[in-house]
C-alpha positions in Angstrom: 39.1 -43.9 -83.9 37.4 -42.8 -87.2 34.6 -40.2 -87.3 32.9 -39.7 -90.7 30.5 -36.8 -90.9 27.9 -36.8 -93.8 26.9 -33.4 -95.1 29.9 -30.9 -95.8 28.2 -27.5 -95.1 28.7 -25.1 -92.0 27.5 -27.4 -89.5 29.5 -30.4 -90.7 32.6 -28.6 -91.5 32.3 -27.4 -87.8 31.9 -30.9 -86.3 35.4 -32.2 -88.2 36.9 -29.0 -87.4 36.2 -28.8 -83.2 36.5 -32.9 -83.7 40.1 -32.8 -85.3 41.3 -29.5 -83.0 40.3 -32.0 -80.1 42.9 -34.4 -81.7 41.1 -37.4 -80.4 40.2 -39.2 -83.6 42.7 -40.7 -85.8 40.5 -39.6 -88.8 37.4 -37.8 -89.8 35.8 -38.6 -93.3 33.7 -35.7 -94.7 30.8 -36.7 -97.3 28.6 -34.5 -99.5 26.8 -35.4 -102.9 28.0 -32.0 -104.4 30.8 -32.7 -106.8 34.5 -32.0 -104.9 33.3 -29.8 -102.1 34.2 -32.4 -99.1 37.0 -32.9 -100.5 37.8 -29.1 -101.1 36.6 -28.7 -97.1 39.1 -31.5 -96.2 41.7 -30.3 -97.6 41.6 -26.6 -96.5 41.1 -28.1 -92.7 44.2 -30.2 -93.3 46.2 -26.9 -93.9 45.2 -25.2 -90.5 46.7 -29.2 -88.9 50.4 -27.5 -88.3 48.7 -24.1 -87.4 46.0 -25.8 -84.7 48.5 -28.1 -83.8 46.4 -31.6 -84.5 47.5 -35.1 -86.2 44.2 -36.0 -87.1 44.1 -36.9 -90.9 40.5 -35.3 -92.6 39.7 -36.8 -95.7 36.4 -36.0 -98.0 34.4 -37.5 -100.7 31.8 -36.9 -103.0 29.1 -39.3 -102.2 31.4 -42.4 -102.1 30.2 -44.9 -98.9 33.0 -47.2 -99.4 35.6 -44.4 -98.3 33.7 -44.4 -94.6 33.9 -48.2 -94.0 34.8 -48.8 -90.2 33.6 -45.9 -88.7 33.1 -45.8 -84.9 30.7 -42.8 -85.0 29.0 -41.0 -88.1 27.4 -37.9 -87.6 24.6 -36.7 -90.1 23.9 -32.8 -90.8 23.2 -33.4 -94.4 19.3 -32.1 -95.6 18.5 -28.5 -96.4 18.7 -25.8 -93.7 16.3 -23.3 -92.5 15.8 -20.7 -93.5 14.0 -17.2 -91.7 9.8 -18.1 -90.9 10.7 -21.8 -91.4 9.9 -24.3 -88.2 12.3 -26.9 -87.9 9.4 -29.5 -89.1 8.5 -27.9 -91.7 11.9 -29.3 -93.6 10.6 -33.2 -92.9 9.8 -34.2 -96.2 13.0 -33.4 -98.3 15.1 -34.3 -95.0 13.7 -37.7 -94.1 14.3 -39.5 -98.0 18.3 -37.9 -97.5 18.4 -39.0 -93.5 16.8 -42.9 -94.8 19.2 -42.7 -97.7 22.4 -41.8 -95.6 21.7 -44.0 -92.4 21.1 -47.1 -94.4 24.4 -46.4 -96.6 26.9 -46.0 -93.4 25.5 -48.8 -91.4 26.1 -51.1 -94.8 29.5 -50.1 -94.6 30.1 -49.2 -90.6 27.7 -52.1 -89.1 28.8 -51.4 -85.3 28.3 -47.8 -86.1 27.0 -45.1 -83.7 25.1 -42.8 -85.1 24.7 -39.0 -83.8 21.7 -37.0 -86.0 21.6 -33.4 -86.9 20.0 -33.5 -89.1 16.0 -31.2 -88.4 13.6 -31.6 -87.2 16.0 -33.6 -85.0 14.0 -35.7 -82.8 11.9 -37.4 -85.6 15.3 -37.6 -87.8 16.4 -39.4 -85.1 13.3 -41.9 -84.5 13.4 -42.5 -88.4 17.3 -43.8 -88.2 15.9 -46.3 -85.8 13.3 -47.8 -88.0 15.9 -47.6 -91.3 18.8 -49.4 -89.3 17.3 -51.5 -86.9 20.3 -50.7 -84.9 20.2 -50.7 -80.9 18.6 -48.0 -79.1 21.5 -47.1 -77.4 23.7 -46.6 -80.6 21.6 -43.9 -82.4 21.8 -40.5 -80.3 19.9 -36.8 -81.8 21.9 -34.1 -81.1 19.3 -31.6 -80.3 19.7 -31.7 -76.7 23.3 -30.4 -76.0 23.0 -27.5 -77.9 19.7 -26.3 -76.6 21.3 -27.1 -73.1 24.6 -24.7 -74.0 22.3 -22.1 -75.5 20.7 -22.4 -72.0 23.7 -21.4 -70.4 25.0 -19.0 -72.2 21.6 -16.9 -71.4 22.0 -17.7 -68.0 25.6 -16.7 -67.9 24.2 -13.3 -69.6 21.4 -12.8 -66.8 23.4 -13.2 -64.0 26.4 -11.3 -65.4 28.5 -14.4 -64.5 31.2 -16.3 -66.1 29.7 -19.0 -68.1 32.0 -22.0 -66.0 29.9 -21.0 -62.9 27.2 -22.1 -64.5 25.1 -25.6 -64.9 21.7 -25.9 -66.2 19.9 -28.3 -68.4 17.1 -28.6 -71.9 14.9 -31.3 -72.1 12.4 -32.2 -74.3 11.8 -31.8 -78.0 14.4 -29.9 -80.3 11.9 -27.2 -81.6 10.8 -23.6 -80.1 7.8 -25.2 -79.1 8.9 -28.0 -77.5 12.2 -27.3 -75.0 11.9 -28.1 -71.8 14.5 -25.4 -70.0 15.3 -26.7 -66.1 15.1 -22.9 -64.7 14.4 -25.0 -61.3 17.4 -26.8 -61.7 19.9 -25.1 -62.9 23.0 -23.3 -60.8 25.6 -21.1 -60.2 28.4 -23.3 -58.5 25.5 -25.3 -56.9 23.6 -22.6 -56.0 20.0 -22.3 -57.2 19.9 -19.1 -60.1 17.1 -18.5 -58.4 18.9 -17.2 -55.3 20.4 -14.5 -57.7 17.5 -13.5 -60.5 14.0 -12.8 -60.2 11.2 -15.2 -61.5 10.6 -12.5 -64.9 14.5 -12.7 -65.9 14.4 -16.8 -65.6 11.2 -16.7 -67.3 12.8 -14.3 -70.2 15.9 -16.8 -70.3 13.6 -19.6 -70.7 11.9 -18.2 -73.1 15.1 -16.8 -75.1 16.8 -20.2 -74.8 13.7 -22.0 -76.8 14.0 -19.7 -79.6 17.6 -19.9 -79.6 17.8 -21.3 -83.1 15.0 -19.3 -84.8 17.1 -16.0 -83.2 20.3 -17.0 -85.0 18.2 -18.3 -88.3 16.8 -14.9 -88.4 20.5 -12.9 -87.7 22.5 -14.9 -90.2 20.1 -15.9 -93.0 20.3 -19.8 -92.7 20.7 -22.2 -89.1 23.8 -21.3 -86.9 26.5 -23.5 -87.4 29.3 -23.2 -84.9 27.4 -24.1 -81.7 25.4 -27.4 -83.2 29.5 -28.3 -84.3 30.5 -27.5 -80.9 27.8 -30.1 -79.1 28.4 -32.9 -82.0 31.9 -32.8 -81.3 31.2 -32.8 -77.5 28.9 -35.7 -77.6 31.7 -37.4 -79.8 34.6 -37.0 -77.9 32.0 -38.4 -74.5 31.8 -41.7 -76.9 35.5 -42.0 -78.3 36.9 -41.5 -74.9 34.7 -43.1 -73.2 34.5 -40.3 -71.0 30.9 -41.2 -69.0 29.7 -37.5 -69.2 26.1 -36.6 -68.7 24.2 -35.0 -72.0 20.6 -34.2 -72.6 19.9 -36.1 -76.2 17.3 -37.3 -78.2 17.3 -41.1 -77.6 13.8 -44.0 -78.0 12.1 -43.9 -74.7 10.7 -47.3 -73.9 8.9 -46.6 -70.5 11.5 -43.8 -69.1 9.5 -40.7 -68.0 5.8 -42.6 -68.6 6.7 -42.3 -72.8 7.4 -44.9 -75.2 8.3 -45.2 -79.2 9.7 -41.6 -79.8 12.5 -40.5 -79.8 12.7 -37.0 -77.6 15.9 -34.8 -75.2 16.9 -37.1 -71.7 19.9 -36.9 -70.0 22.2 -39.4 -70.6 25.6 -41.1 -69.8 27.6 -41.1 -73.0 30.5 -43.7 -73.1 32.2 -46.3 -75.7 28.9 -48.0 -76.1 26.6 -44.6 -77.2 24.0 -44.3 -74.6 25.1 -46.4 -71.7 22.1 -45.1 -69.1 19.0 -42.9 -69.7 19.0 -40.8 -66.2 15.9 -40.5 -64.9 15.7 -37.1 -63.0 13.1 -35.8 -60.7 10.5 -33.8 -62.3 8.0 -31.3 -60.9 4.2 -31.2 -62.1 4.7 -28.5 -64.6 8.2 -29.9 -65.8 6.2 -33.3 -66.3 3.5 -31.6 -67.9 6.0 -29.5 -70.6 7.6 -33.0 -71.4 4.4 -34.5 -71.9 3.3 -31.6 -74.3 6.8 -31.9 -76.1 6.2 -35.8 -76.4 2.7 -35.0 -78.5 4.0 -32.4 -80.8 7.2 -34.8 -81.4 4.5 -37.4 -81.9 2.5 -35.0 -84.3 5.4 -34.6 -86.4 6.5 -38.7 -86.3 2.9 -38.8 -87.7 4.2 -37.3 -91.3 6.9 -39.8 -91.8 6.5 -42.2 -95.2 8.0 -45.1 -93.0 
């Protein structure tokens, strides 16, 4: 199984490093465009192999395509980050030409490619790679979803002063504050509604801390968070690699599934060696239907910007 992940930084130094700890993959190609600095990353994650205990061989490259020829999965994080005050659209127009730029050069070389995107804002990163590639819908996944669902947890876990494996809950929606869809209704502690345990003001405060998960860290640390978003690529990886038919909210093109078509926007889905083998359609209430549908038109909006 090889992984390559495009964009060297924090976020895609995390993903090789929680993917090759896993020890799943036989290798994991890193690529950035600046001049030896995957390769630098590569080989200072190679020297923690005998302390972490992992055989899987990490290589890097400076902007050379050829090196990531028969990749199962390529992950993209490369574009600028945020910064503090920036929305995650507001990065579109320098993103987009590198996200076009990257997706067309690993398909060239990895044509039975999946691709996972990172890359913000996430959701209409994601639609773009299917209108570059062409590929099928099921083989082009956005991140966004997973980590706005483990941020969701870990502020649940907080409220109810519970360990966080007690707990299950779920983001839809769009990968922007504006836009998450947190399932208070739906989430549990051991299969036991949250509700049963906090009041209706503390879910409401989770919900609403969970949307501006990212902005919270951007604003703490300077830039975007890094170990989480490498946490969720590498769990959505390992779902595909090992065919492991878990369950994810991602960003994947909607065709009719919950009443929206042509964007791409958070669903849950069962990963496996295909990509996205099943969109799960859950049961939504009223207002749950009408937050997806307001996500849908601001991830529309921001579609509406690309130079396609």
């Amino acid at each position: 199984m090889k992984v390559t992940v495009v964009g060297a930084g924090a976020v895609g130094a995390s993903c090789a490093e929680y993917i090759a700890i896993k020890d799943f993959a036989s290798e994991v190609v890193l690529v950035d465009i600046k001049e030896g600095f995957a390769e630098g990353k590569a080989m200072d994650l190679m020297q923690t192999a005998s302390l972490n205990g992992f055989d899987t061989k990490i290589t890097g490259t400076t902007g050379d395509y050829s090196k990531t020829a028969g990749s199962d999965i390529a992950v993209i994080t490369s574009g600028i980050p945020r910064k503090p005050g920036m929305t995650r659209e507001e990065l579109i127009g320098i993103n987009a030409g590198i996200v076009k730029s990257v997706a067309a050069s690993l398909v060239k070389e990895s044509p039975n490619v999946i691709l996972i995107v990172v890359s913000n804002p996430m959701d209409t990163m994601t639609y773009l790679a299917h209108k570059v590639t062409g590929l099928p819908k099921n083989r082009i996944i956005g991140m966004g979803g997973a980590l706005d669902s483990a941020r969701f947890k870990y502020r649940l876990a907080e409220a109810l002063e519970a360990p966080i494996s007690d707990v299950d809950g779920m983001v839809i929606g769009g990968h922007s504050d504006k836009g998450m869809v947190p399932l208070t209704r739906l989430a549990t502690r051991n299969s036991v509604p949250v509700s049963e345990f906090i009041s209706d003001d503390r879910l409401t405060q989770v919900k609403e801390d969970t949307k501006v998960g990212g902005a919270t860290l951007t604003k703490l640390l300077g830039t975007s968070a890094w170990y989480a978003p490498g946490a969720a690529v590498s769990g959505l990886v390992q779902a595909i690699a090992c065919d492991q038919k878990k369950i994810f909210p991602c960003s994947t093109l909607l065709d009719g599934e919950y009443g929206l078509s042509d964007l791409c926007i958070g669903v849950p889905v069962v990963l496996g060696k295909n990509g996205i083998e099943k969109i799960v359609e859950i049961n939504l209430d009223d207002a749950e239907k009408a937050h997806l549908a307001e996500s849908a038109e601001g991830v529309k909006k921001t579609n509406g910007l690309l130079e396609l």
